[in-house]
C-alpha positions in Angstrom: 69.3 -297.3 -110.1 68.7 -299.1 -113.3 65.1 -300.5 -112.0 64.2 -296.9 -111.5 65.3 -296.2 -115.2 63.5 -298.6 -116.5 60.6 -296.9 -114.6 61.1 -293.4 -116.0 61.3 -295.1 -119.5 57.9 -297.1 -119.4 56.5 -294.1 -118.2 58.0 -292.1 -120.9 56.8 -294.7 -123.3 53.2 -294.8 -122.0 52.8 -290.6 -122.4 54.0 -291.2 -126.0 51.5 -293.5 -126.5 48.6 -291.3 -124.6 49.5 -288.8 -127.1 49.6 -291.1 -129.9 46.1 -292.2 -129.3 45.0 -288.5 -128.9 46.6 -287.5 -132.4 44.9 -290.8 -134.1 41.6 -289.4 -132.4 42.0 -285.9 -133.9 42.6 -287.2 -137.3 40.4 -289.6 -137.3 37.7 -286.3 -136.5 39.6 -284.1 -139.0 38.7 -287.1 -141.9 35.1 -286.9 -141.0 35.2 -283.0 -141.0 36.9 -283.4 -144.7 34.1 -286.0 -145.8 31.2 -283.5 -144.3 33.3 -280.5 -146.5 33.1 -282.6 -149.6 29.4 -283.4 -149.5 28.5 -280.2 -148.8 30.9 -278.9 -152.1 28.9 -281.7 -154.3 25.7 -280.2 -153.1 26.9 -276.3 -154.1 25.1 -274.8 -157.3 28.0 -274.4 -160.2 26.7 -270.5 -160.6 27.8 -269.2 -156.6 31.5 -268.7 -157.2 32.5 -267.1 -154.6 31.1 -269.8 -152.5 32.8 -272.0 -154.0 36.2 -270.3 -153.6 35.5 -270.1 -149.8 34.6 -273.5 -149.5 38.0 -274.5 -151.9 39.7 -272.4 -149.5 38.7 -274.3 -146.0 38.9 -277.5 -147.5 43.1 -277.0 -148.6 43.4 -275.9 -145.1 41.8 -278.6 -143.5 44.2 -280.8 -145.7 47.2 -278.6 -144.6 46.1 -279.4 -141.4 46.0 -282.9 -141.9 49.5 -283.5 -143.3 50.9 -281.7 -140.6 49.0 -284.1 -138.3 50.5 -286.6 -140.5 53.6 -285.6 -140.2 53.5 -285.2 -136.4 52.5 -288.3 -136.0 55.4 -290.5 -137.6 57.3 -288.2 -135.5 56.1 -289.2 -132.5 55.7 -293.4 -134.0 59.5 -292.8 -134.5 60.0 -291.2 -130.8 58.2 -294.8 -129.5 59.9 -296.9 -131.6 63.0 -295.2 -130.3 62.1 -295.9 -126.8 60.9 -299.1 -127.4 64.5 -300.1 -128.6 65.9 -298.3 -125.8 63.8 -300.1 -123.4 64.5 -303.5 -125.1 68.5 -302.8 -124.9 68.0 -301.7 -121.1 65.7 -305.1 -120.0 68.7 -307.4 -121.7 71.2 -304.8 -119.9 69.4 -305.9 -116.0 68.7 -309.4 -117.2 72.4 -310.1 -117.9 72.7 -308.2 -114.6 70.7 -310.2 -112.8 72.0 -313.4 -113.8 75.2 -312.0 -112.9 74.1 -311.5 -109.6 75.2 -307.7 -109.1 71.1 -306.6 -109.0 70.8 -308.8 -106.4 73.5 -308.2 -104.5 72.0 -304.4 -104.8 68.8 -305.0 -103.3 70.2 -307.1 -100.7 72.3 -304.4 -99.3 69.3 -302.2 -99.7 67.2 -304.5 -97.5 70.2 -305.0 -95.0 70.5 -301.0 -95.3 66.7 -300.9 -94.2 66.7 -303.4 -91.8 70.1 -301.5 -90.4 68.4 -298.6 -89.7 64.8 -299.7 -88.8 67.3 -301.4 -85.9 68.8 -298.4 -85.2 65.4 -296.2 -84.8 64.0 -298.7 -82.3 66.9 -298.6 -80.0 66.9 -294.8 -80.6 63.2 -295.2 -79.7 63.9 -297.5 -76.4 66.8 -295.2 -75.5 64.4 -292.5 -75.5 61.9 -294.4 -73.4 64.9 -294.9 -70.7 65.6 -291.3 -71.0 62.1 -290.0 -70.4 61.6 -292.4 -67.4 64.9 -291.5 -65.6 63.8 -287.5 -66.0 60.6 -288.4 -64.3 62.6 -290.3 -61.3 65.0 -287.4 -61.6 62.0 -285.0 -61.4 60.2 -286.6 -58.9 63.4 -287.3 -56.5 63.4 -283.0 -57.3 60.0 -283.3 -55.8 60.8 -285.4 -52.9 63.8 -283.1 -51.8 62.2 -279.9 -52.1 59.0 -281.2 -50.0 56.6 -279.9 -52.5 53.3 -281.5 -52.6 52.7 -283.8 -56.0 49.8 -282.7 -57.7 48.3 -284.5 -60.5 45.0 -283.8 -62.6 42.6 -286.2 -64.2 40.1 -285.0 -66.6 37.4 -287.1 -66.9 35.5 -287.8 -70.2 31.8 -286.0 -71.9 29.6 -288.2 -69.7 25.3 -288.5 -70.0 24.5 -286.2 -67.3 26.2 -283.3 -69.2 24.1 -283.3 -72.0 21.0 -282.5 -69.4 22.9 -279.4 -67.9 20.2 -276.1 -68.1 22.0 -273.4 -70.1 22.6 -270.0 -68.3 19.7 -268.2 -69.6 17.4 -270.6 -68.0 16.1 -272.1 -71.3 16.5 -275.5 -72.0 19.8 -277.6 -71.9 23.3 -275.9 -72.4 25.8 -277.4 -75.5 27.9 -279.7 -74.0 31.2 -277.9 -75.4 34.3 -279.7 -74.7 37.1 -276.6 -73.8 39.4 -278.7 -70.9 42.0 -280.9 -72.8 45.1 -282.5 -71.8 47.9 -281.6 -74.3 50.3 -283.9 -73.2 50.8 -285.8 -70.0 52.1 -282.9 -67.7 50.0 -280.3 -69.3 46.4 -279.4 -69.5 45.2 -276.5 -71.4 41.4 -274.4 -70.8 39.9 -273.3 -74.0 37.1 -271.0 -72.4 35.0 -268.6 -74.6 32.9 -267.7 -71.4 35.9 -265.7 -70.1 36.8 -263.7 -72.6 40.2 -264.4 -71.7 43.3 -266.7 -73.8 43.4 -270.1 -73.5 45.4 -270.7 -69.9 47.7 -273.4 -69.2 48.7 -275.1 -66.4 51.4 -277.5 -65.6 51.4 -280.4 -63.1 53.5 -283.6 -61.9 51.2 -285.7 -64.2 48.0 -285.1 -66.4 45.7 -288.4 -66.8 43.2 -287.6 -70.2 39.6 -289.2 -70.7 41.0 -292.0 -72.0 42.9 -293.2 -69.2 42.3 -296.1 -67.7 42.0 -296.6 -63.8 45.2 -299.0 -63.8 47.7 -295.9 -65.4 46.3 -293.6 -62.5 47.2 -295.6 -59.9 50.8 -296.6 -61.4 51.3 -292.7 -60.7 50.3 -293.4 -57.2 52.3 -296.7 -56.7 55.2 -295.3 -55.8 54.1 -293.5 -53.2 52.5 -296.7 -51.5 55.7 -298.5 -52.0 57.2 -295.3 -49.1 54.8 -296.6 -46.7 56.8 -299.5 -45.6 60.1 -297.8 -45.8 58.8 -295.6 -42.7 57.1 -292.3 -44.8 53.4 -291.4 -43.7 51.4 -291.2 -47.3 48.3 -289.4 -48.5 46.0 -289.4 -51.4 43.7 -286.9 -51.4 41.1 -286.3 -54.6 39.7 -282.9 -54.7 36.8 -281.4 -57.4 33.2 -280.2 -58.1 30.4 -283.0 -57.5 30.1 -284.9 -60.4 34.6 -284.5 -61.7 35.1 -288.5 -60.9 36.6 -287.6 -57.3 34.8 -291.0 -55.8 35.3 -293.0 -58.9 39.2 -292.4 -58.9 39.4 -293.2 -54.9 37.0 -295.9 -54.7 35.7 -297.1 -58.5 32.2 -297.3 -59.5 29.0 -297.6 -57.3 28.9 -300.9 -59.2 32.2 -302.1 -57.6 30.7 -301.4 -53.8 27.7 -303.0 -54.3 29.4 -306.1 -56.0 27.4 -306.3 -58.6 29.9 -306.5 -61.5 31.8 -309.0 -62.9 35.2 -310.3 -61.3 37.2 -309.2 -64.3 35.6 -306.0 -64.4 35.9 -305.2 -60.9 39.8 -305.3 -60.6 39.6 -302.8 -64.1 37.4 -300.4 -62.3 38.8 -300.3 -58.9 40.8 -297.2 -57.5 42.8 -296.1 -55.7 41.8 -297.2 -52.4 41.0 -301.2 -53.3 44.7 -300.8 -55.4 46.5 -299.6 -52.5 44.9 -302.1 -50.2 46.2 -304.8 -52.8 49.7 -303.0 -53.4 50.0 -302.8 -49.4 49.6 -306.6 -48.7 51.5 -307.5 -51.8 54.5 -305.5 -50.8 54.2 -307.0 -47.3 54.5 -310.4 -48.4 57.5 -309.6 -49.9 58.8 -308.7 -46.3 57.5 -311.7 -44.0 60.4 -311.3 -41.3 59.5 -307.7 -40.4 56.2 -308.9 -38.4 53.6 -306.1 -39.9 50.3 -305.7 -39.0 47.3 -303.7 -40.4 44.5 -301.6 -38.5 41.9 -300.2 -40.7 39.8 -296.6 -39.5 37.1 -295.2 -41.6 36.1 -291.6 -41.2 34.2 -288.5 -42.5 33.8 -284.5 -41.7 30.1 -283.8 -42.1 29.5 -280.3 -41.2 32.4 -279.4 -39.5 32.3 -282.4 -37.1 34.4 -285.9 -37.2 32.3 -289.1 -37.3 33.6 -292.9 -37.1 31.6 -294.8 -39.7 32.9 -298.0 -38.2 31.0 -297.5 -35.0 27.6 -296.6 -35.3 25.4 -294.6 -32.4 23.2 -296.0 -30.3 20.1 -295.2 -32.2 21.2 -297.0 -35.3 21.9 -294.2 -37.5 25.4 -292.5 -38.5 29.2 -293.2 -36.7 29.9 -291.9 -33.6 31.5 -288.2 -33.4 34.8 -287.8 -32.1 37.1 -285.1 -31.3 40.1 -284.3 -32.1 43.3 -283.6 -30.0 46.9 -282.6 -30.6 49.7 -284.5 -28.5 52.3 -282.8 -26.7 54.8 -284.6 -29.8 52.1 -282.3 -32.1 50.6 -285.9 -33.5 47.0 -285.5 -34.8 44.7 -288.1 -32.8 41.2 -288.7 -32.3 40.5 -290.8 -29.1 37.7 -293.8 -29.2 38.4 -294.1 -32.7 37.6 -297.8 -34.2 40.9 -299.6 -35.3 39.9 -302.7 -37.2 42.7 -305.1 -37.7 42.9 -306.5 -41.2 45.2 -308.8 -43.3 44.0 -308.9 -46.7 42.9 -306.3 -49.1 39.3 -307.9 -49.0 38.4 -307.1 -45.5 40.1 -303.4 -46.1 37.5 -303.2 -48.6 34.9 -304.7 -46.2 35.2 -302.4 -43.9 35.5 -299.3 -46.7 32.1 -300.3 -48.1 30.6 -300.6 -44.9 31.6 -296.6 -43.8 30.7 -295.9 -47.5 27.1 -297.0 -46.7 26.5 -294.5 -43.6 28.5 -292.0 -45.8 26.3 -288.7 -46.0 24.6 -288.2 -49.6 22.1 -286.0 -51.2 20.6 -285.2 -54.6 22.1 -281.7 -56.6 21.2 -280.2 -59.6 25.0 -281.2 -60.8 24.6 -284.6 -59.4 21.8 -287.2 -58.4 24.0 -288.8 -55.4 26.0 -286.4 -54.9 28.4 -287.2 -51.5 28.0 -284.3 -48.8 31.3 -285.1 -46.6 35.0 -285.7 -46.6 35.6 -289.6 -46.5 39.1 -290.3 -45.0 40.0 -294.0 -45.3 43.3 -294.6 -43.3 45.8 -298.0 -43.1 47.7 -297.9 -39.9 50.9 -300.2 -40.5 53.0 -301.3 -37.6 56.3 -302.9 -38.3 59.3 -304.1 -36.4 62.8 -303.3 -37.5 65.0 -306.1 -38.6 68.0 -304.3 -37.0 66.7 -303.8 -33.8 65.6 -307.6 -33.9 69.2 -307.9 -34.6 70.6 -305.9 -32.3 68.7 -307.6 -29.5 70.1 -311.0 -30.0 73.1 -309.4 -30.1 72.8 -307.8 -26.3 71.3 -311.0 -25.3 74.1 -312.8 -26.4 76.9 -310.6 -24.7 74.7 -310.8 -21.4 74.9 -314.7 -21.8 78.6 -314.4 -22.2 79.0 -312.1 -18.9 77.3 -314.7 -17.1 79.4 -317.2 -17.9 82.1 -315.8 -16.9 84.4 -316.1 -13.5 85.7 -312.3 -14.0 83.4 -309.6 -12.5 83.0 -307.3 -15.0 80.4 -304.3 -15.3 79.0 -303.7 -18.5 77.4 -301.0 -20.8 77.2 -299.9 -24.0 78.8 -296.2 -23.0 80.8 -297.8 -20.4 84.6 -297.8 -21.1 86.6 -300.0 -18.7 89.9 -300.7 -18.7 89.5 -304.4 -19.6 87.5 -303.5 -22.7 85.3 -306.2 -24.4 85.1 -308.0 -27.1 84.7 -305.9 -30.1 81.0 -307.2 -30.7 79.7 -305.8 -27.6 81.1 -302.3 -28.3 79.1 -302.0 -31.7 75.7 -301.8 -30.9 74.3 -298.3 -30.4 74.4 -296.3 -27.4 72.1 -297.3 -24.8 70.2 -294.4 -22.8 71.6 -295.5 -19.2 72.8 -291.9 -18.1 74.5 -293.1 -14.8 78.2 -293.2 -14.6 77.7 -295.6 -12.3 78.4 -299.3 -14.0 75.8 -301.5 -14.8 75.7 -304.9 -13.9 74.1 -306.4 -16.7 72.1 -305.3 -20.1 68.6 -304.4 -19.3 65.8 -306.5 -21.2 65.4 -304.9 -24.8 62.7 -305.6 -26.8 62.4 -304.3 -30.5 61.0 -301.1 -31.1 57.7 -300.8 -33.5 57.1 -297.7 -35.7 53.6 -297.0 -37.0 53.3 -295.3 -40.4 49.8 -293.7 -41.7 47.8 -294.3 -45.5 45.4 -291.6 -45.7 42.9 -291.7 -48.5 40.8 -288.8 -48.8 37.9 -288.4 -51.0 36.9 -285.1 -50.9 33.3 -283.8 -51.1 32.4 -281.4 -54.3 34.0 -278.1 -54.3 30.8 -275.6 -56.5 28.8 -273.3 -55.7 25.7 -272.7 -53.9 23.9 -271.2 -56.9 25.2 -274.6 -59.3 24.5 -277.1 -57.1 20.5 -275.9 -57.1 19.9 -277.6 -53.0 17.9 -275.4 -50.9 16.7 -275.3 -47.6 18.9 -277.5 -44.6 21.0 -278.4 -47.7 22.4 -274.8 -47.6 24.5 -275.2 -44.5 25.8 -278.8 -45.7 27.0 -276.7 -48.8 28.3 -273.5 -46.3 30.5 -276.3 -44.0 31.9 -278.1 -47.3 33.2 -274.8 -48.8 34.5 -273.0 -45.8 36.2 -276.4 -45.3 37.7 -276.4 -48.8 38.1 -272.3 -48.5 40.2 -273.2 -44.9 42.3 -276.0 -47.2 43.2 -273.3 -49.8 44.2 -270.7 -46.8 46.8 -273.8 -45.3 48.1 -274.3 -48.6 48.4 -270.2 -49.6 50.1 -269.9 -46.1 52.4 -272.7 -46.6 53.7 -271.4 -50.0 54.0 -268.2 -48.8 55.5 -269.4 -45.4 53.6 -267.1 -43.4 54.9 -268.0 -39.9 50.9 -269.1 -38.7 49.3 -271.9 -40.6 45.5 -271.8 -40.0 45.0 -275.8 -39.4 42.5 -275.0 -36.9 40.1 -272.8 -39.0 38.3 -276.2 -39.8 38.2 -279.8 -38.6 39.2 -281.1 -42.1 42.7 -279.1 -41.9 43.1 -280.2 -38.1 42.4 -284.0 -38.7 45.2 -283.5 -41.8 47.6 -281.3 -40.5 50.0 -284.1 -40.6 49.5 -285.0 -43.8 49.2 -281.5 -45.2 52.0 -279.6 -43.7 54.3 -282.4 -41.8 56.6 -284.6 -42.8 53.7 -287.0 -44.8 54.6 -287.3 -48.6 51.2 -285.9 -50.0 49.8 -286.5 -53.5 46.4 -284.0 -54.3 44.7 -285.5 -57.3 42.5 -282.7 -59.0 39.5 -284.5 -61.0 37.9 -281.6 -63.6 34.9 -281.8 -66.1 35.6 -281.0 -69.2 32.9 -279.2 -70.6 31.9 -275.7 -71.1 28.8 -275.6 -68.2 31.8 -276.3 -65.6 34.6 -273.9 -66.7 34.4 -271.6 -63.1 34.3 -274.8 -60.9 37.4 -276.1 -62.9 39.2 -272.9 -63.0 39.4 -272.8 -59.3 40.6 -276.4 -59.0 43.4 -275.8 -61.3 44.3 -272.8 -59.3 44.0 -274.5 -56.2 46.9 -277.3 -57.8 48.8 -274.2 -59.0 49.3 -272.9 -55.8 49.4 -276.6 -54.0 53.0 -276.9 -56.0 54.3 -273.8 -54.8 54.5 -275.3 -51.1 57.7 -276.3 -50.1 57.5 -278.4 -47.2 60.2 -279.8 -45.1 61.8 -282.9 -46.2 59.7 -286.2 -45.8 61.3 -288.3 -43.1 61.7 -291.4 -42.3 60.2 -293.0 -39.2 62.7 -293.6 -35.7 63.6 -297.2 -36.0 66.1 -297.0 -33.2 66.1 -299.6 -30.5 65.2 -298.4 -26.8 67.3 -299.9 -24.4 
């Protein structure tokens, strides 16, 4: 309190003092005025009177004016020298104050007030950060229990290839005009002049802006992987024009493949397909006992037909086709299909590139290697249950114990005699033997595997005809990729309208994913736009096609059967 006195004073006594200076200013240019008067009255003839009188006149003004001046100005000297005092009785007032110590006890309990409540603000902040991540596990536990499909959107930065768009009028290059942003990171809002329409926003499980790095997209996606050992089939599917970032998010740069970059910048650029390799393997170490293994299968629909790009035809070119049949159990498989057993993340990633190489590509107008088919990437894991391994020492343990003994007894876990056993035999679970007829002895168990799917699906690019620019046999590759994508929008507007017939069969993409789209797989659709003006339409529809992926409510994901067959 008193230092801020002191403050108002000195800043009191330095606008006396401007105003001082300003007053000595305007007499000192009053006195030069007065001198160029009396000159001038020196030089007057005696015979011009009136003259004279006028002259007399402004002068005795001018010397009124000066007094006054004067005057004001030992007012305003005794106005500072009144403050000055003032000033000079407040300093000795803080100075005894401070020796006494009471100023500094003051600005100690100001800087223990501060540091209080700087304190207080961070663990306000921190409890906030808790907060927001438990309504995200909240929300996405929602998510899990309805059975609706996780969408998330990605919208990639301005990037050298837009600048070389042609404009709509056929004359030169379009402005690269910026009008997709994401707002916040659940919300991404269109700006389009093109439409004529107000800015339209849409809502996802998670929006990833330019600036996001490959590292926070797959922390999104981590989660999921982490389901895939506890028995839940899991797929990633990017979908998106040519040219959105669909095959950078799943698989990093063209760089990465051809391992031409630098260690350090490799695991930075990598996506989600070399992460989840990593992530898969990581979390199994953290499980030795459970006795997983890892089959690898790359695949891709090129116009409307399923090829194996880990088994190449006889004439050296592309995979092998394959079919694709639906089990009795409704299980999606596709027979002669290569299963390449793996146990690092590496030789996933050997086996990736290798499909990638055979993958079909060809040059657009959007694009200069722009992919022509749907890459599906999937890790098979087979794991044994640590209870059924449990449970069979168990049984073979009781069995050993019946042997031993002199008493003929017939056992079986639904068989109820009336000289029970021990406890421990009753506990395991039921054993399929239907006959009431006893059962001499356990038959030989053996623990039961369960196999749980990773697909990773990259997508090929969702525009039209008329954008791409191809021509000629290019047309039908363009005609089979959007009737594909056109059949994928039909299985997701059936399933969130629950019309009682889903058309999986309409293509060989929806077949090949019926598993993943409309089962019991938990399904994450990662919608990569571009950002700019030139690619408004394209994105439009991508956002709608998220908009209405959301609305599907699919049955609850379930675990795999890790029940042991007796």
């Amino acid at each position: 309190m008193y230092a801020h006195q002191v403050h108002l004073l000195e800043h009191k006594l330095r606008s006396k003092e401007e105003r001082l200076l300003e007053l000595e200013t305007e007499n000192a240019i009053l006195h030069l005025r007065l001198a160029e008067c009396i000159g001038k009255l020196h030089q007057i003839p005696v015979k011009e009177n009136n003259t004279q009188k006028i002259n007399t006149c402004s002068l005795t003004q001018l010397l009124s004016e000066v007094q006054d001046l004067k005057h004001e100005l030992s007012e305003i000297f005794g106005v500072y020298v009144t403050f000055a005092t003032e000033l000079e009785e407040q300093s000795k007032i803080l100075l005894d104050k401070v020796s006494k110590g009471s100023a500094v006890d003051d600005v100690q309990n100001l800087q223990a007030r501060v540091t209080e409540l700087e304190r207080s603000l961070e663990e306000e902040r921190e409890q906030w950060k808790k907060e927001r991540q438990r309504r995200k596990e909240l929300h996405n536990t929602l998510v899990e229990l309805r059975g609706n499909i996780r969408v998330h959107c990605r919208v990639r930065p301005v990037l050298p290839f837009d600048h070389l768009q042609p404009s709509t009028s056929g004359s030169g290059h379009a402005p690269v005009e910026e009008v997709i942003q994401a707002v916040s990171d659940d919300t991404v809002i269109v700006n389009s002049n093109k439409t004529g329409a107000q800015s339209k926003i849409f809502e996802f499980e998670r929006v990833h802006a330019a600036e996001d790095s490959q590292d926070a997209v797959f922390e999104e996606v981590k989660p999921l992987i982490r389901s895939l050992l506890d028995g839940y089939n899991v797929c990633v599917m990017a979908y998106g024009q040519s040219g959105s970032g669909k095959t950078h998010t799943m698989l990093g740069p063209a760089e990465l493949l051809s391992g031409t970059q630098q260690e350090e910048q490799q695991e930075a650029q990598q996506g989600v397909v070399p992460k989840a390799a990593a992530h898969v393997f990581r979390l199994i170490s953290e499980r030795p006992t459970e006795g997983h293994t890892v089959e690898v299968s790359v695949r891709e629909i090129y116009n409307n037909e399923v090829f194996d790009l880990l088994s190449q035809d006889e004439h050296g070119g592309g995979g092998q086709r394959r079919d694709i049949v639906t089990t009795s159990s409704g299980e999606i498989q596709v027979p002669g299909l290569t299963y390449e057993p793996v146990s690092s993340a590496a030789e996933v990633m050997h086996f990736v590139t290798k499909g990638s190489t055979l993958r079909a590509h060809c040059p657009t107008r959007i694009h200069s290697d722009s992919s022509r088919s749907h890459l599906i990437v999937t890790m098979t894991l087979s794991s044994k249950s640590p209870n059924a391994l449990a449970l069979a020492h168990r049984l073979q343990s009781a069995k050993k114990d019946l042997l031993s003994s002199n008493r003929k007894q017939y056992w079986s876990p639904q068989c109820r005699r009336a000289n029970p056993l021990d406890e421990r035999l009753l506990s395991p679970a039921p054993s399929p033997c239907r006959s009431p007829s006893p059962c001499p002895s356990p038959r030989p168990c053996s623990p039961h595997s369960f196999r749980t799917k990773l697909q990773l699906v990259d997508l090929a690019g969702s525009e039209c005809v008329g954008l791409s620019g191809v021509s000629g046999p290019a047309l039908w590759e363009v005609s089979c990729i959007n009737r594909s994508l056109c059949a994928l929008s039909d299985v997701l507007g059936a399933l969130a309208e629950h019309r009682p017939h889903i058309p999986y069969r309409n293509c060989k993409l929806t077949h090949l994913l019926q598993d993943a789209i409309g089962g019991d797989a938990k399904l994450l659709l990662m919608l990569c736009v571009s950002p700019t003006q030139h690619f408004v339409a394209e994105t439009l529809q991508s956002l709608g096609l998220g908009s209405r992926a959301r609305q599907v409510h699919k049955t609850v994901p379930r675990r795999k059967n890790n029940s042991l067959q007796v």
